[in-house]
C-alpha positions, 0 to 999 in steps of 0.5 A: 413544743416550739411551733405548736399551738396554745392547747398542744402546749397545756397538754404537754404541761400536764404530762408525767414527764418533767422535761415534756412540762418544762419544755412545754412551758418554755414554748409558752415562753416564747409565745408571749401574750398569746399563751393567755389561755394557759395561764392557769394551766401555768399556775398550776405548776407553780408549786412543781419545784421541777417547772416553777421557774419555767412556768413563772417565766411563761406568765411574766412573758403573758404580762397583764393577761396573767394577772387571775395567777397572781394569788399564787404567783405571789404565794412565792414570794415567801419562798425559801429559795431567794431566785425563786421570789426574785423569779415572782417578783418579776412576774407580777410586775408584768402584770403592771402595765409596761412604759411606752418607749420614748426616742431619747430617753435613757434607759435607766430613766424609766417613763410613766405608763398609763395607769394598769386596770384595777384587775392587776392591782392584786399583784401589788399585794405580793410586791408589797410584801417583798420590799421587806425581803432581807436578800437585796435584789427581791427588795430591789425589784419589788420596788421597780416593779410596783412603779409600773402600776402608779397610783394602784400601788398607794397601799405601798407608799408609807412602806416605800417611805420607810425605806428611804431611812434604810442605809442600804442602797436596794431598798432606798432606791427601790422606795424612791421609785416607788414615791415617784411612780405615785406623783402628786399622790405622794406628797407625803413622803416629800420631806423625807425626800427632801431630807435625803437630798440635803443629806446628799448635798445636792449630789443627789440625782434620784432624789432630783428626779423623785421630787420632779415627779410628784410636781407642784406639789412638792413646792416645799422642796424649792429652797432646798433645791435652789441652794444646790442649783450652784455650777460645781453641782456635778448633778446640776441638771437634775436640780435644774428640772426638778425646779422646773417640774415643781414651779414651772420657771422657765428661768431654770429651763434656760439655765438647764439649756445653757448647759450644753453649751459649757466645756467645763461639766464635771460629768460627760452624762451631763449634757446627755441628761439635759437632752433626755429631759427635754425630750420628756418635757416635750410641748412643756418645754416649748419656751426654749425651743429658740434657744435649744435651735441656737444650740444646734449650731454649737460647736461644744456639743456632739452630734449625738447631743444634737440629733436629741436636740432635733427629736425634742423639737419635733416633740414640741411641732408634734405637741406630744408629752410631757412624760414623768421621768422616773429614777 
């Protein structure tokens, strides 16, 4: 079915033989947001345990136009095969709305995209029934996944801070992008948060950038913060740009900047991560755009570094940002 049109495809999903659906489905796949029309065609077979998987994959690749399947996408999420929910897991987090890319931010940082229509917000049901999945991964995702529908996923956000006492690291992680993906409106969970980071010692870059996220008013973790803002902190920089996204000191901007001029960090990422914060703070960060030209002429930073250094200022001429950078 590759090269064939939408409706040759449903066609074929509807054959009596199982390698026609499955290959159907697959060329559905790789249509992208174009197959829409077949979504419901395609929700129709997921209870085929023979198309399922293709057919879960198909919608994922539609993304937010696959949202009317969700109800039954997230039927799997019970499913007693763990791919398979892990499989819907996935799926319904298309229909989130998906972050913009962003020139020098790490891939592990993901950005806050703008908010999805309250049409998709009937995925965050399955999703919020997964963050309580016992296989890791399905919780995992659940939690990466409701990130991409920010506030819509407010109904998760007591269940996302239960999760910061489970000893396991899918489900804190995944609860922690859960809070940061909510911003202000998570101001709630900040004394967890802010518990975890202590229990951490300040080695604690997740929990850094989660109070970063929800911003202002998270004003009660500033002391906490400042008590591990010391230079042996291998995750200085993270401390630094919490401190600023809550209160707005340039005083820790300049700290954080002059980062990338010392040769005795404990991590490499260090200065990397620097970059990539200034980056996200865009126009925010214009206080320091001085000082990060006087870094351009160190003779401690890499090009690469550098060549960061150079997009952030453009950022700050082209007056773009900032975006919340998510754990």
């Amino acid at each position: 079915y590759r090269g064939q049109t939408v409706l040759d495809c449903i066609a074929g999903l509807r054959r009596d033989d199982a390698a026609a659906r499955r290959s159907a489905a697959w060329a559905l796949f790789e249509m992208g947001p174009a197959a829409a029309p077949a979504v419901p065609a395609l929700a129709e077979l997921l209870s085929d345990p023979d198309v399922r998987i293709p057919a879960l994959r198909a919608l994922e690749a539609v993304g937010r136009d696959a949202y009317p399947a969700a109800k039954e996408v997230g039927a799997l999420c019970t499913d007693p095969d763990g791919f398979v929910r892990l499989g819907a897991v996935f799926t319904l987090g298309a229909m989130g709305s998906t972050p913009p890319k962003v020139p020098w931010l790490t891939e592990h940082q993901r950005i806050l995209a703008p908010q999805p229509g309250p049409q998709s917000q009937v995925a965050v049901v399955g999703l919020q029934a997964a963050l309580t999945d016992e296989f890791g991964p399905v919780a995992m995702t659940a939690g990466q996944q409701l990130a991409r529908f920010g506030t819509y996923a407010k109904v998760a956000l007591p269940d996302a801070i239960g999760m910061l006492d489970n000893p396991k690291d899918e489900y804190w992680i995944a609860g922690l992008k859960i809070i940061a993906a909510m911003g202000p409106v998570a101001e709630a969970a900040v004394p967890k948060v802010i518990e975890r980071y202590v229990r951490r010692k300040g080695i604690a870059p997740t929990e850094a950038l989660t109070l970063a996220a929800i911003g202002p008013v998270a004003s009660e973790a500033v002391d906490t913060l400042e008590k591990y803002a010391t230079s042996d902190n291998s995750y200085l920089a993270d401390t630094l740009y919490g401190l600023f996204c809550i209160r707005g000191r340039t005083s820790d901007l300049i700290r954080m900047v002059s980062l990338l001029d010392r040769t005795d960090l404990a991590r490499r990422q260090h200065k990397r991560d620097v970059v990539n914060y200034l980056n996200a703070l865009g126009i925010k960060g214009a206080a320091v755009v001085d000082q990060v030209r006087g870094m351009l002429k160190s003779e401690n930073l890499s090009e690469k570094n550098k060549e960061g250094l150079k997009a952030f200022l453009k950022k700050v001429e082209a007056g773009e940002g900032p975006y919340v950078v998510l754990p």
